[in-house]
C-alpha positions in Angstrom: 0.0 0.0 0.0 1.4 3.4 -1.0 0.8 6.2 1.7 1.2 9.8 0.7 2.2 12.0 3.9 4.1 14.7 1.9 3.3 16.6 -1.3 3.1 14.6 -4.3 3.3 16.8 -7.3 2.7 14.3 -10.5 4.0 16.1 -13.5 4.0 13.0 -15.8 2.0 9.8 -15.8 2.3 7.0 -13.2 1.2 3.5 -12.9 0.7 2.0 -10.2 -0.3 -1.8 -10.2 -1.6 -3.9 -7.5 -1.2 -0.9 -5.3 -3.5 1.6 -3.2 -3.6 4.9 -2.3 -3.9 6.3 1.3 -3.7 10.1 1.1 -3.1 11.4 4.6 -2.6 15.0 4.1 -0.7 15.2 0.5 -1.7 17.4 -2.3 -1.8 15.0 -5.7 -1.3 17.2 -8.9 -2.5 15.4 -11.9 -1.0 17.5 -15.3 -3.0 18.3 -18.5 -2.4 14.9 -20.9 -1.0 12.8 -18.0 -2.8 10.1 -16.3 -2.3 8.8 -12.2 -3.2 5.1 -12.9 -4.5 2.8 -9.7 -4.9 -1.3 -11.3 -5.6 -4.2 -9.6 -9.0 -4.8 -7.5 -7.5 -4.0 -4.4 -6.2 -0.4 -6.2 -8.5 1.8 -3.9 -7.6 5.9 -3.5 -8.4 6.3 0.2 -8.4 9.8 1.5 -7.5 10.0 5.2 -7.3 14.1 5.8 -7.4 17.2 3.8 -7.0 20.8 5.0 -6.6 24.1 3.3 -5.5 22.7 -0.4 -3.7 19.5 0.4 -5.3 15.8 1.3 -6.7 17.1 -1.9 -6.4 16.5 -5.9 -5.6 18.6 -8.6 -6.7 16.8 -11.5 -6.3 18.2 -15.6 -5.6 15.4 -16.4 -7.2 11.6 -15.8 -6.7 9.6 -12.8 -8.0 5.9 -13.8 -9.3 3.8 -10.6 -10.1 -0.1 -10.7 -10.6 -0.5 -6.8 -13.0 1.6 -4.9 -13.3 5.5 -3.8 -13.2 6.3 -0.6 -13.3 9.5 1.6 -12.9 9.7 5.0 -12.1 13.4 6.0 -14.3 14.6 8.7 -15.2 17.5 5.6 -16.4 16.4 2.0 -13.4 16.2 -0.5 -13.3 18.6 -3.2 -11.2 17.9 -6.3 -9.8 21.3 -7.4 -10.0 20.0 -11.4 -10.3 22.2 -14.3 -10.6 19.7 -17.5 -9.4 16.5 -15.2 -11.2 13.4 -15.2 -12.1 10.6 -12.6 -12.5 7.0 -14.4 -13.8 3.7 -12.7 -12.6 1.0 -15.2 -11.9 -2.2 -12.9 -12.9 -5.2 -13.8 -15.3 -6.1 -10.6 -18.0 -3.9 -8.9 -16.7 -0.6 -7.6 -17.9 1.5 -4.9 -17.7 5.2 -3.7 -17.7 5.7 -0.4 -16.9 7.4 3.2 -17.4 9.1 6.1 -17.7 12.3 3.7 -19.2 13.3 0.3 -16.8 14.2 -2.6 -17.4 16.7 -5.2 -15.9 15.7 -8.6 -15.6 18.0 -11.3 -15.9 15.3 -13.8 -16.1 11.1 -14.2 -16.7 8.7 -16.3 -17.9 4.8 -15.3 -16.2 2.3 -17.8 -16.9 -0.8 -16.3 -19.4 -3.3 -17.3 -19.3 -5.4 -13.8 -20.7 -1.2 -12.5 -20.3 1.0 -9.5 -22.9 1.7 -6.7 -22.3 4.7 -4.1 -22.2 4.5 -0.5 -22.3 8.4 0.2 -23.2 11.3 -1.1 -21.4 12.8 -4.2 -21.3 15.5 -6.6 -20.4 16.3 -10.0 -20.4 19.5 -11.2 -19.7 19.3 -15.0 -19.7 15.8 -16.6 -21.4 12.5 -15.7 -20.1 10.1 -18.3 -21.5 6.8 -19.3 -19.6 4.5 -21.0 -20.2 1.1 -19.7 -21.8 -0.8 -17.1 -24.5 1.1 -14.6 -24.4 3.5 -11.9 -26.2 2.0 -9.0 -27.6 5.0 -6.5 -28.6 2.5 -3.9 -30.1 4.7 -1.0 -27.8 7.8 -2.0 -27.4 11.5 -4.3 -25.8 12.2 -7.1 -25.8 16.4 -7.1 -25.3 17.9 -10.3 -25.8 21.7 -8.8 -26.6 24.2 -11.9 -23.8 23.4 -14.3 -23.7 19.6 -14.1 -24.6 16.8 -16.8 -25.3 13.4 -17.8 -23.6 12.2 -21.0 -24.0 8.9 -23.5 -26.9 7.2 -20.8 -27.9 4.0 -22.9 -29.9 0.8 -21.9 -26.6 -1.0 -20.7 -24.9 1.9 -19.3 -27.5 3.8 -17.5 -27.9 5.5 -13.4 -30.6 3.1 -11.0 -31.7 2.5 -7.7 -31.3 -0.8 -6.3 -31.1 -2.2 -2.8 -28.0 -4.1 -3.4 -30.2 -7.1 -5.0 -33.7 -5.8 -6.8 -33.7 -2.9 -8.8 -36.8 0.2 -8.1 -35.9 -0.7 -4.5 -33.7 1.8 -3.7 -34.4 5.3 -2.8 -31.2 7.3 -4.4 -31.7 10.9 -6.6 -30.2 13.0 -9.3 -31.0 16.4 -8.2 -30.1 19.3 -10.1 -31.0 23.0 -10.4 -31.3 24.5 -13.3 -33.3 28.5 -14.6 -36.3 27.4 -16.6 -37.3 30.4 -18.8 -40.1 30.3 -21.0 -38.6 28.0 -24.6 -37.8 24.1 -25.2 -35.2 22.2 -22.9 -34.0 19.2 -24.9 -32.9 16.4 -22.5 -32.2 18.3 -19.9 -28.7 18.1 -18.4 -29.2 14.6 -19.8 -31.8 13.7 -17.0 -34.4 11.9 -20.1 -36.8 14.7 -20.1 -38.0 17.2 -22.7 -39.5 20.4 -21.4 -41.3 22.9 -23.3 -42.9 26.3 -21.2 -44.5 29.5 -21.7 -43.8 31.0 -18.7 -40.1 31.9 -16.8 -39.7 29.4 -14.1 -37.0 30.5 -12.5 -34.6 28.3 -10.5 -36.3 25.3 -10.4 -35.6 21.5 -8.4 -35.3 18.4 -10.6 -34.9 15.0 -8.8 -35.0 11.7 -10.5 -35.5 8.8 -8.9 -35.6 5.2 -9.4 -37.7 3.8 -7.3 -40.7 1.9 -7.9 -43.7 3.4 -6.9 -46.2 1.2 -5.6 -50.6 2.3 -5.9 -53.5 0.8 -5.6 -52.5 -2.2 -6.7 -50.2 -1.3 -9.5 -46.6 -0.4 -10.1 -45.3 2.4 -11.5 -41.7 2.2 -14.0 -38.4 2.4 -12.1 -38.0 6.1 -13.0 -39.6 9.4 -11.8 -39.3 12.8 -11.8 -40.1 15.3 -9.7 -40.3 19.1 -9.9 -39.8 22.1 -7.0 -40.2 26.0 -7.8 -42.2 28.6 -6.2 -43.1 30.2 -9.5 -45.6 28.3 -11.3 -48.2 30.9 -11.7 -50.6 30.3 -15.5 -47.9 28.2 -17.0 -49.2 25.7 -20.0 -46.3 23.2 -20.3 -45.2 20.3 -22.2 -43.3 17.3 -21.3 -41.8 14.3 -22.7 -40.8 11.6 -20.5 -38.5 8.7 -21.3 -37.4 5.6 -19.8 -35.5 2.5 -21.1 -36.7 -0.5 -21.3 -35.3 -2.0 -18.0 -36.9 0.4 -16.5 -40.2 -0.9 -17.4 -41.1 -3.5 -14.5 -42.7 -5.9 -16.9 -45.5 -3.7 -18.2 -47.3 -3.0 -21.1 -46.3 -0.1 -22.8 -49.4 0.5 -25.0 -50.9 0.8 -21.5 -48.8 3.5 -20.2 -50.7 6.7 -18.8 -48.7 9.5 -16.4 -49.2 9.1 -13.0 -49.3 12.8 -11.2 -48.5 13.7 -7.6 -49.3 17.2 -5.9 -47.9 15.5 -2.4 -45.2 14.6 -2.6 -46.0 11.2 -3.9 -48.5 10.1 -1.0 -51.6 10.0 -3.3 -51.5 9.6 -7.1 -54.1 10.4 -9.8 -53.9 9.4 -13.5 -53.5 11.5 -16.5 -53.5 10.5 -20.1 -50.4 11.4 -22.4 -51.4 12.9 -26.0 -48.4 10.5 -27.0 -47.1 7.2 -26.4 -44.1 6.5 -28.9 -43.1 2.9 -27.7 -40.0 3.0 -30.5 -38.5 5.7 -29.1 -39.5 5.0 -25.5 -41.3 8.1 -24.7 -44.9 9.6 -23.7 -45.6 12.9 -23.4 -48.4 15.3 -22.3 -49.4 19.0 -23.1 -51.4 21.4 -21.0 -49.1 20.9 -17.9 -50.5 23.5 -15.3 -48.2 22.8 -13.0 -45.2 20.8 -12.1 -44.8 18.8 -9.5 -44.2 14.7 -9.4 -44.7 12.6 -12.2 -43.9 8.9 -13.4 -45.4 6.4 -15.6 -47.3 2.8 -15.1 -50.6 1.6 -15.9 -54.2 2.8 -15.4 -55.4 2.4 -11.5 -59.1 2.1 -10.2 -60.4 6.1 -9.4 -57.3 7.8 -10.5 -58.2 9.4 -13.5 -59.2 13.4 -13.1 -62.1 14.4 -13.6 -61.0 17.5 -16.0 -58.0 18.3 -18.0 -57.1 21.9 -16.4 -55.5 23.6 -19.1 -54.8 27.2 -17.3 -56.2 28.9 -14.3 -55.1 32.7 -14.0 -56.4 36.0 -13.0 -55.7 39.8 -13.1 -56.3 42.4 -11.5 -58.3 45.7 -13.8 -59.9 48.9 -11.7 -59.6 46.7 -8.2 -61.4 43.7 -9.7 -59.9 40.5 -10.3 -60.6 38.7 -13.0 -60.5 35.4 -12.8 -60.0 32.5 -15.8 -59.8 29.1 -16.2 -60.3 26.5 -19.0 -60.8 22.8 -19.5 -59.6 20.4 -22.3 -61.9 17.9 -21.3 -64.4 16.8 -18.5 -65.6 13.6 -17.0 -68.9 13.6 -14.8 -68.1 17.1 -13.9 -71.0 19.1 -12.5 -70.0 22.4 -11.1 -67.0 24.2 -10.0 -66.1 26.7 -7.0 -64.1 29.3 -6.7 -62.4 29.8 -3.4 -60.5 32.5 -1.6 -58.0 33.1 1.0 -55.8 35.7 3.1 -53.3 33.3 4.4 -53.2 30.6 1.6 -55.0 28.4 4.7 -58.5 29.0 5.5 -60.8 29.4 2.6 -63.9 30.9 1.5 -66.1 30.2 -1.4 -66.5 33.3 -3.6 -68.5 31.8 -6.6 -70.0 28.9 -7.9 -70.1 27.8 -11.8 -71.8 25.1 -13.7 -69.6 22.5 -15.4 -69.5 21.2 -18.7 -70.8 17.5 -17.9 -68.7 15.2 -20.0 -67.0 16.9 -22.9 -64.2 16.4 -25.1 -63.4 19.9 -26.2 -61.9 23.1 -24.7 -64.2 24.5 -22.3 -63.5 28.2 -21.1 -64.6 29.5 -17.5 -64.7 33.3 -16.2 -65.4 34.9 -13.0 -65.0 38.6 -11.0 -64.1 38.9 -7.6 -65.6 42.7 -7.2 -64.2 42.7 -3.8 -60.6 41.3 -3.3 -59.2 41.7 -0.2 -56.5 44.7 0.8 -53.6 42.4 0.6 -52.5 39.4 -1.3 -55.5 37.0 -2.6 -55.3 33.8 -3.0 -57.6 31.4 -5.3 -58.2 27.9 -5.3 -60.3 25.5 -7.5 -62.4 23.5 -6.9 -64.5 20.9 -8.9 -67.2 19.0 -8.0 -68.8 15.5 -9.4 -72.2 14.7 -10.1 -72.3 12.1 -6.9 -70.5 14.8 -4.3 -66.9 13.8 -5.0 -64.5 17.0 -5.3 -61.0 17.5 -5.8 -58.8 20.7 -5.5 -56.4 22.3 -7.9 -53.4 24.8 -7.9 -53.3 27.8 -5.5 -53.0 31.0 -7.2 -52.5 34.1 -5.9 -53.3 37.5 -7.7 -53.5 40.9 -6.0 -54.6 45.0 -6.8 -52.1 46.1 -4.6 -49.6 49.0 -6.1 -46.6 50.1 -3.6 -43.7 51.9 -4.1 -41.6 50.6 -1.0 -39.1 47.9 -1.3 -40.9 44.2 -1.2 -39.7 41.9 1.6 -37.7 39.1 -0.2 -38.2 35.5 1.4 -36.4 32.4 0.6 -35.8 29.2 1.9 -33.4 26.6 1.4 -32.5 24.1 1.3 -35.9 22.7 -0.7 -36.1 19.8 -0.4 -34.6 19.2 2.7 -34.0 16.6 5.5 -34.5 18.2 9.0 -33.5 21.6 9.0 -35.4 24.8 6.6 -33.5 27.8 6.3 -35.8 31.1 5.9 -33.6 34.3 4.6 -35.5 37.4 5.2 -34.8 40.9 3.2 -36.2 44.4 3.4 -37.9 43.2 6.5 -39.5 46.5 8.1 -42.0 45.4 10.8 -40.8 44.5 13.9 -42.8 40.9 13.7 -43.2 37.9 11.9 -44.5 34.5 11.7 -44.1 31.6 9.7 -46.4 28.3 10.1 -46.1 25.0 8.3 -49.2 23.1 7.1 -49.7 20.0 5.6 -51.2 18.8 2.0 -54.8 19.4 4.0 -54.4 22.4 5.8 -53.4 21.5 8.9 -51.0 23.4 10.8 -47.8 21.2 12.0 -45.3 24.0 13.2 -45.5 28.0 13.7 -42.5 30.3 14.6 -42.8 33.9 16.0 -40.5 36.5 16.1 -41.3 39.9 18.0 -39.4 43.2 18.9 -36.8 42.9 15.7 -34.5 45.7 15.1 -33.3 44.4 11.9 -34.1 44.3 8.3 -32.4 41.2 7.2 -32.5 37.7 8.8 -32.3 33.9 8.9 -34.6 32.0 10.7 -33.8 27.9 11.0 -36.9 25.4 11.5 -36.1 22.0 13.2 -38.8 20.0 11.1 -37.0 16.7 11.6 -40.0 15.5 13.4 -42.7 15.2 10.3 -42.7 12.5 7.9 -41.8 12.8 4.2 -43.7 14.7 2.0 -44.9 18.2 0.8 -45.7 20.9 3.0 -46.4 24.6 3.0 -45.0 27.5 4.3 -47.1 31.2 4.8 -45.1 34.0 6.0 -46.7 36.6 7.3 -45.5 40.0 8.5 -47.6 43.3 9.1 -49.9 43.6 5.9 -47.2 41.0 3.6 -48.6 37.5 3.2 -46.4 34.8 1.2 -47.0 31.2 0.6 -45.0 28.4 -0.8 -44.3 24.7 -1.2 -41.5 22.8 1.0 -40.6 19.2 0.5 -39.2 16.8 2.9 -37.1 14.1 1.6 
């Protein structure tokens, strides 16, 4: 075993076979064009401690591993690489692993016996496939906002399995990317098309790999799901593929999206406008919002009852117009219109008769002559013939004109694990409040804050105690209201 307790600059390539690394403290300088090679199963790179630059790698050029990554720094290890490359090309499984994450600038798997990860990692330019799979087990792969996945194939492709059945693990890819309104063509190389009409902003994608299990029925061993705070009157599209080991054994003529607006507790079923089984894709128009999606097959009571195509208002001589329209309706008898101060407890402002059963665009108008002072918020809500209703999207319009600086809220990090962050600007009341509330209203945590002499501020919430799932957050601070969606992982 080679141990590294000085500095190691490499200004030429090495080999080193049958060997290990174990990198107590030593900065490793990889050139441009030069390679660090470790062969030979037992070739591990083992990193025991890293501060300031060294117990750390400076990699332009390509350091080629056949045994396994792992980091055990008490901080995650960050490879200082420009153009370098990480390659796992041995000849039996590989793992990456550690007391710590690692962020890699770029690597490539190259072996057809594959890798699995043990920790967390991230990569913030290139994810290459070239052969053999990228098992997540129960971990992340973080591409931040600049990284990608390149040459994915059936054979060389990212899952989740538990170490033995695959769709039974619960790893991600999470990246963060600024939707503005145009087409996205497989974005960062996640297997998903987007098209929108509306700027997004920074918005959350996770893919996962897990099978979903409903009703009865399985969903495919892929999913996505979608977190932004800015979803007001989009009309999206999206195209969805998969491979076909991904498919759990279904039919694809069969497929239908499955949609989730809580964070995966409750699913309901909406048809694609195409299925394209050669090119292993369906895809759907007249997205209103974007939340969790993932393919299977049809289940008992989940198809929706309408096809909400928008849902928007505006605001004319303090009267808010309000708009929606259908592009088709099942069994639908009536819909109400419902309003709110606080995002939480809502009144019904006006009731409209549906279109029955129809296949064509249906379009839907009302006026709220009195909006409330501050924010408004609206909320849908359509009725069957036999009494069964369901809720869609929270909007929130408003007639209010101001000239003084808006308090800026944001929270991170979304989705999280125990701990929210809420970042407060151009705060100038001397209170504030935030409650929680689940997927039905109910409140499950509330912070207060009195006598503040400050304009800016973090507040932290210890949420570690609610199960996984979506939430919301209103904030609320002298006449400024603001609601959003949280998601615990």
């Amino acid at each position: 075993m080679k141990t590294l307790i000085n500095l190691l600059f490499l200004f030429s390539s090495l080999l080193l076979n049958a060997q290990g690394i174990i990198n107590n403290g030593a900065k490793i300088i990889v050139n441009s064009n030069n390679y660090l090679k470790i062969n030979g199963a037992a070739g591990n790179y083992k990193n025991q401690y890293a501060y300031s630059n060294n117990g750390r790698i400076i990699t332009n050029g390509t350091l080629s591993l056949q045994g396994n990554w792992i980091n055990n720094t008490s901080v995650p290890l960050n490879l200082l690489s420009t153009n370098g490359t990480i390659v796992f090309n041995g000849s039996t499984l590989q793992s990456i692993n550690g007391a710590s994450s690692t962020y890699f600038k770029n690597i490539s798997i190259d072996n057809s016996s594959g890798i699995f990860l043990n920790s967390n990692i991230s990569v913030s330019n290139n994810l290459k496939m070239l052969k053999g799979n990228f098992d997540l087990r129960n971990y992340v792969i973080n591409l931040g906002t600049t990284g990608n996945i390149l040459n994915e194939y059936e054979n060389s492709r990212i899952k989740a399995s538990d170490g033995k059945y695959e769709g039974a693990g619960t790893g991600s890819v999470i990246i963060i990317k600024n939707i503005t309104s145009g087409a996205y063509t497989n974005f960062a190389g996640l297997g998903i098309d987007i098209i929108s009409n509306f700027d997004l902003g920074n918005v959350t994608i996770e893919r996962k790999h897990t099978v979903t299990n409903y009703k009865g029925v399985q969903s495919i061993s892929r999913s996505f799901n979608f977190i932004t705070n800015n979803d007001n009157s989009i009309n999206a599209t999206i195209r969805m593929y998969y491979f076909d080991n991904e498919i759990n054994g279904q039919n694809e003529k069969e497929f239908v999206f499955w949609n989730s607006q809580d964070g995966g507790e409750n699913w309901v079923v909406e048809n694609p406008t195409t299925i394209d089984i050669k090119n292993n894709y369906i895809e759907k128009t007249g997205i209103t919002s974007l939340t969790r999606f993932t393919i299977g097959a049809p289940f008992a009571e989940g198809f929706l009852p309408i096809d909400l195509i928008s849902f928007e208002g505006k605001c004319d001589n303090n009267v808010i117009a309000i708009k929606w329209a259908t592009a088709s309706e099942s069994n639908n008898d009536f819909f109400t219109v419902e309003r709110s101060a606080d995002a939480i407890n809502y009144t019904p402002i006006a009731i409209v008769k549906g279109g029955g059963n129809s296949n064509t665009t249906l379009k839907y108008e009302i006026f709220d002559k009195n909006p409330l002072s501050t924010e408004n918020f609206y909320r849908l809500k359509q009725t069957d013939f036999d009494g069964n209703y369901k809720y869609f999207a929270v909007k929130s319009f408003d007639c209010i004109e101001t000239t003084e600086p808006e308090i800026i809220l944001s929270c991170y990090p979304n989705p999280f694990n125990d701990i929210v962050n809420f970042n407060v600007n151009n705060l100038d009341e001397n209170s504030m409040q935030i409650k929680i509330t689940d997927v039905l209203g109910r409140e499950v945590s509330n912070k207060k804050l009195n006598d503040l002499n400050e304009n800016s501020l973090e507040v932290k919430m210890d949420l570690s105690k609610l199960k996984s799932g979506a939430y919301y957050y209103t904030f609320t601070s002298g006449s400024f209201i603001k609601s959003g969606k949280i998601i615990k992982n």
